[in-house]
C-alpha positions in Angstrom: 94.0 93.9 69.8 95.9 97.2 69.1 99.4 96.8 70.6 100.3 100.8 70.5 102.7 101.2 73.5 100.0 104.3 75.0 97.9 101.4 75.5 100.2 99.0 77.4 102.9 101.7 78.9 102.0 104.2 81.6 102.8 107.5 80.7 105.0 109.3 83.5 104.5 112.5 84.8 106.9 114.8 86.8 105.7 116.5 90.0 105.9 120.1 88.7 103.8 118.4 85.8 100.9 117.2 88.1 100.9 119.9 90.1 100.0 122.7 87.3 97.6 121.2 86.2 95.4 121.7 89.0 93.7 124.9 88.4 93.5 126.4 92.0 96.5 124.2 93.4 97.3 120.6 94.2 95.0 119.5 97.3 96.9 119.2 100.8 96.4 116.1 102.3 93.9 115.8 105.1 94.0 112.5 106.4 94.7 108.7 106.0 93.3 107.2 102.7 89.6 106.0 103.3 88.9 102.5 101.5 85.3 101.3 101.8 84.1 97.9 101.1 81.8 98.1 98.2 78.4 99.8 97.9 76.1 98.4 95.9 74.6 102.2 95.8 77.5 103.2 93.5 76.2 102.0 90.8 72.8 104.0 91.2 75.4 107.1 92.1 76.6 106.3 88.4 73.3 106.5 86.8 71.7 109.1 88.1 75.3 111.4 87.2 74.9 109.8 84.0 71.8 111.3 83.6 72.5 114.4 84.6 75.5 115.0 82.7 73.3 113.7 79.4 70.9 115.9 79.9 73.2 119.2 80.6 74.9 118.0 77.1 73.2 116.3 75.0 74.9 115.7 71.7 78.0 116.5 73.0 78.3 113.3 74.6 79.9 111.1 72.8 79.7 108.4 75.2 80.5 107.4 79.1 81.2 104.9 81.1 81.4 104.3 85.2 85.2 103.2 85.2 87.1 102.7 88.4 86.8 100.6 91.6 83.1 101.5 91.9 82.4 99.9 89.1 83.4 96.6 90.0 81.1 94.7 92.3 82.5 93.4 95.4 85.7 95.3 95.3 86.8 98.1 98.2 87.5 101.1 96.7 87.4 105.3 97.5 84.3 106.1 98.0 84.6 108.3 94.8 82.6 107.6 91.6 84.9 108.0 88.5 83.1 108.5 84.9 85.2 108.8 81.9 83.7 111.8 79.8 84.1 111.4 76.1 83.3 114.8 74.1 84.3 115.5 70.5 87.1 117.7 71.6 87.8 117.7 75.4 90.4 120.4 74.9 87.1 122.7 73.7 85.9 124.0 77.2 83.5 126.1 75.8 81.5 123.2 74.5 80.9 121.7 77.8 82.1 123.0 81.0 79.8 126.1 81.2 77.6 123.6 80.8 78.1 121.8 83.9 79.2 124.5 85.9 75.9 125.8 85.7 74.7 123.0 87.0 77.8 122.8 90.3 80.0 121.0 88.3 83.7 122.2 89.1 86.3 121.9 86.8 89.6 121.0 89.0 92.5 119.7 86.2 93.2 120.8 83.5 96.0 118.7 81.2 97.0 119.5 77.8 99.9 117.3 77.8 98.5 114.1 79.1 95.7 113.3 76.1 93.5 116.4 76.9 92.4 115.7 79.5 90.1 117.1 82.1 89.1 116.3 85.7 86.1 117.7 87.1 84.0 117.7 90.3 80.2 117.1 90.7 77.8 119.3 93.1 76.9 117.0 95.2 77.8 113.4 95.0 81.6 113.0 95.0 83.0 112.3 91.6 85.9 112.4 89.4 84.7 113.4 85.9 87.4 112.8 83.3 87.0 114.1 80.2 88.8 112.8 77.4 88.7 113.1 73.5 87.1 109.7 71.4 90.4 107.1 70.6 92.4 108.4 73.9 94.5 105.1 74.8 93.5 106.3 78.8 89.8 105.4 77.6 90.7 102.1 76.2 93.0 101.4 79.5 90.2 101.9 82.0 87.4 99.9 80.2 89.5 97.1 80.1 90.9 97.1 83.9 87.5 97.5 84.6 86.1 94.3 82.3 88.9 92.3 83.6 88.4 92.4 87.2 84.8 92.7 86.5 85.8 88.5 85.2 88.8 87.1 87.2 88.3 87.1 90.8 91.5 86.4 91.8 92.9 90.0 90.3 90.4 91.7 91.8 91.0 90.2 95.0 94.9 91.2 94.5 94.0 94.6 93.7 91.6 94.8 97.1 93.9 93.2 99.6 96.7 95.9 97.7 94.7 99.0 98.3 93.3 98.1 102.1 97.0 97.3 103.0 97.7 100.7 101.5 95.3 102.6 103.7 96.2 100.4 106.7 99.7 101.3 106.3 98.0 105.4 106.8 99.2 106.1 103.4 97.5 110.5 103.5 99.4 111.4 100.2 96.6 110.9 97.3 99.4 110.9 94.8 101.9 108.3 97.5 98.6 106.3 97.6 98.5 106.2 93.5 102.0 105.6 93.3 102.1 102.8 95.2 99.6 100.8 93.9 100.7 101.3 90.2 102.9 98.0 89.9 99.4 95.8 90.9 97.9 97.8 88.4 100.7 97.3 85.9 100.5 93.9 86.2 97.0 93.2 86.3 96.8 95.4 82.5 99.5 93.0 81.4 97.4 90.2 81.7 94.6 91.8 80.7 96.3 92.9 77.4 98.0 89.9 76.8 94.6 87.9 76.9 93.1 90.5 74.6 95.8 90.2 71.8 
């Protein structure tokens, strides 16, 4: 198991950072954090946007996955579907977001500093598409938060009862909301990792 610090260390932002990169302007917050108990129609939600997204680039697609919450059965989550993106060079627009903006796709983030990437919107179901270059330690991060709750109950249950006490406590800042649940994630990864090695 590769022990390169991007892996196991998050990388750290400033506000000023986080807020350029959104392309029209960070979002305003509109409410109290909505956590839903799972779906078992993400998945399908996955699938078809996999297809799509295929199909509107072809070749360019080096490969994606349905990461996130959704992708772990029985666990509450946003009811957004996040798909990491792989392209030969995410920081080459041209080669795929007229692409999928012809298609409704939005792109919303744009992130030079932070491994390339790039955070898009679909045109009708909500997504977060993040689109990263192949070997970005973000890539390798998700995949294995995901595979690791997808296994051990009892972290997935920690990281449910973490993010419906979040939303309980009205928690309307998307980026407070993310903060705060960091440490569970942090320590969940650390397991994970140190299994892996």
């Amino acid at each position: 198991m590769d022990t390169d610090p991007a892996l196991t260390e998050r990388i750290v932002s400033t506000p000023e950072e986080l807020d350029s990169a959104w392309i029209d302007g960070p979002p305003v917050a509109s409410g109290p954090i909505v956590i839903a108990d799972y779906d078992p129609e993400w998945p399908e939600l996955y699938t078809r946007e996999r297809d799509r997204i295929c199909g509107l680039l072809g070749e360019t697609v080096v490969s994606i996955e349905h990461v996130g919450s959704t992708a772990v059965a029985g666990l509450a989550a946003k009811p957004v579907i996040d798909i990491d993106l792989v392209v030969p060079d995410s920081a080459d627009e041209s080669a795929y977001v007229p692409r999928l903006e012809s298609a409704g796709y939005r792109l919303i983030i744009r992130e030079p500093n932070w491994h390339q990437h790039r955070l898009l919107k679909g045109p009708d179901t909500n997504i977060n598409l993040h689109v990263f270059s192949p070997g970005s330690p973000e890539l390798i991060r998700h995949v294995i938060f995901r595979d690791w709750l997808r296994m051990h109950v009892e972290d997935r249950d920690l990281y449910d009862r973490t993010k419906k006490s979040l939303a309980d406590g009205q928690v309307d800042d998307i980026r407070a909301y993310t903060d705060a649940k960091d440490a569970v994630i942090d320590e969940i990864c650390a397991r994970a990792f140190a299994a892996a090695r």
